[in-house]
C-alpha angles and dihedrals in degrees: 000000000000129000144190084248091062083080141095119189118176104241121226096277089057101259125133112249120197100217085228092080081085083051104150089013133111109239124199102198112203129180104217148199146216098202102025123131080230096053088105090073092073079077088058092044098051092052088053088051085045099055104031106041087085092061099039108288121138116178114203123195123194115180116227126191092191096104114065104322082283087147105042092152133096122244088267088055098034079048098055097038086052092047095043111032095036104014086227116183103168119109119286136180149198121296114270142172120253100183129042141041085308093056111153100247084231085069092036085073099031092059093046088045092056123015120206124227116339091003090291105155092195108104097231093212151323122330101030108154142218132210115200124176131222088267093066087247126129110244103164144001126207126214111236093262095067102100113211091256094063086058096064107099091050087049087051094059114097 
C-alpha cells in the first residue's frame, strides 16, 4: 500500500526531501501562492505549525502557478516573500504542478486518496489542503476557503 512516504518533493533550496522525514507526524499538505485572494492564509498556516509541531504537526507548502499566474516568481523570490511578508518558517518546496499531465506524483496520489466535490480529483486552486495521518494516509482534503483556523478541531484529534 502506498503512502505519503513513498515521496520525494525538492524543497525550496533545491535539495531532494524524502517525504519520511514527517514519519509518525500529522502533515497538512497546502499548495500555495504568492498573489492569491486567499495568501493571507500562510499567517493562519504558520500559527497552526506554531502551535501544533510540538505535538506532531508538520505543515508542508508547495507553490503552485496553475491557477491564475498567482506564483510568477522563482523558489529565491517565493522564499523571501514567504520569510518577509509571513514570516513563514514552516517547510516549503519547489513549485510544482498539481493538475495536468505534469502533476507532481505527490499530488497524483493525494488527489485519488481524497476527491474533492462531487469526487473531482482536479485542485481547483491555490490553498487546497491535505490532511494526512501518522500513519502517511489521506483522511481529508479542504477546499481553498477553509482558513487554517477553521482546521483546528480536526488537527486537535490524536
Amino acid at each position: 500500500m502506498t503512502t505519503v512516504y513513498d515521496f520525494n518533493a525538492r524543497d525550496i533550496d533545491g535539495n531532494e526531501r524524502s517525504l519520511t522525514e514527517w514519519r509518525g507526524k500529522r502533515l497538512l499538505i497546502v499548495n500555495v501562492a504568492s498573489k492569491c485572494g486567499f495568501t493571507p492564509q500562510y499567517k493562519g498556516l504558520e500559527e497552526l505549525w506554531r502551535k501544533h509541531r510540538d505535538q506532531g504537526l508538520a505543515v508542508l507548502g508547495f507553490p503552485c502557478d496553475q491557477f491564475g499566474h498567482q506564483e510568477p516568481g522563482d523558489e529565491a523570490q517565493i522564499k523571501q516573500f514567504c520569510s518577509t511578508t509571513y514570516d513563514v518558517t514552516f517547510p516549503m518546496f519547489a513549485k510544482i504542478e498539481v493538475n495536468g499531465e505534469n502533476t507532481h506524483p505527490l499530488y497524483q496520489w493525494l488527489k485519488k486518496q481524497a476527491k474533492g466535490l462531487l469526487g473531482s480529483e482536479s485542485v481547483k486552486w491555490n490553498f487546497t489542503k491535505f490532511l494526512v495521518d501518522e500513519q502517511g494516509n489521506v483522511v481529508k482534503r479542504y477546499a481553498p476557503n477553509d482558513a487554517p483556523e477553521k482546521l483546528e478541531k480536526d488537527l486537535a484529534k490524536r
